[in-house]
C-alpha positions as CSV (number, residue, x, y, z in Angstrom):
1,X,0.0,0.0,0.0
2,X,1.4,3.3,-0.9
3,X,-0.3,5.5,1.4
4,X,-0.9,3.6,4.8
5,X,-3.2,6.8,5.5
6,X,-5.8,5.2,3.0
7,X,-5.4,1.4,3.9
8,X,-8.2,0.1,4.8
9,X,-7.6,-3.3,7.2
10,X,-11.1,-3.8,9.2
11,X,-12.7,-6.8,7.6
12,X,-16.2,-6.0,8.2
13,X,-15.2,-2.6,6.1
14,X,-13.1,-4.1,3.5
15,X,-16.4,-6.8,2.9
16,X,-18.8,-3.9,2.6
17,X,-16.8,-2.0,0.0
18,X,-16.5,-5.8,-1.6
19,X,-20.6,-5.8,-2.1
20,X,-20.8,-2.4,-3.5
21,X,-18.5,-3.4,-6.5
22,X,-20.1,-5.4,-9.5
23,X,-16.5,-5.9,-11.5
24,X,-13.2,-7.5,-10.1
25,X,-10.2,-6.5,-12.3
26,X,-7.7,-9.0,-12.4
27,X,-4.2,-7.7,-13.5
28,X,-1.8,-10.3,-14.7
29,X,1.7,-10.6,-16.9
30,X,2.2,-12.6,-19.4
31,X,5.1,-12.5,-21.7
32,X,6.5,-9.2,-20.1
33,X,2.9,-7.5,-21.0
34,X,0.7,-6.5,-18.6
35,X,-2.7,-6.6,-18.6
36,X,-6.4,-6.1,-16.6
37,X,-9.1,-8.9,-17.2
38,X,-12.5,-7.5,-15.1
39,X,-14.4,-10.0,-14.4
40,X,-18.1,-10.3,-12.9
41,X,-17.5,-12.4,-9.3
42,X,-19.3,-13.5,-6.0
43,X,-18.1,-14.1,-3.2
44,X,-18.9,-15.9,0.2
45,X,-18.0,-15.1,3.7
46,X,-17.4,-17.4,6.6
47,X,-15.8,-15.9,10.0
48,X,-12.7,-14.2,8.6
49,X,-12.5,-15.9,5.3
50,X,-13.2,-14.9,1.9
51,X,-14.2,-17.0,-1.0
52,X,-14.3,-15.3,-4.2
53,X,-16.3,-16.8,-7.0
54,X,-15.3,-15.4,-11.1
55,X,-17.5,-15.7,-14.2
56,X,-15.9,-15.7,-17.1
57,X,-15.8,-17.4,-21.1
58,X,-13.1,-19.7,-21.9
């Protein structure tokens, strides 16, 4: 994190900001080019763990 000001570390918080977001973007490098994938996901909570589900085509 580049300003620690901003960070946001509560995990009640961090899963409500989760549910107000429709689209994941997924950054990744292949071949020394990078690039962002966003992709439609769910996700399912139990105690402090976070299951994320993506939909995507092949």
């Amino acid at each position: 994190m580049r300003r620690k000001d901003r960070e946001v570390t509560d995990l009640s918080e961090i899963i409500e900001i989760m549910k107000n977001c429709d689209v994941c973007r997924l950054a990744l490098n292949d071949d020394g080019f990078p690039y962002i994938l966003p992709l439609n996901f769910g996700m399912a909570v139990n105690g402090d763990k976070i299951t994320l589900y993506f939909h995507s085509a092949s």
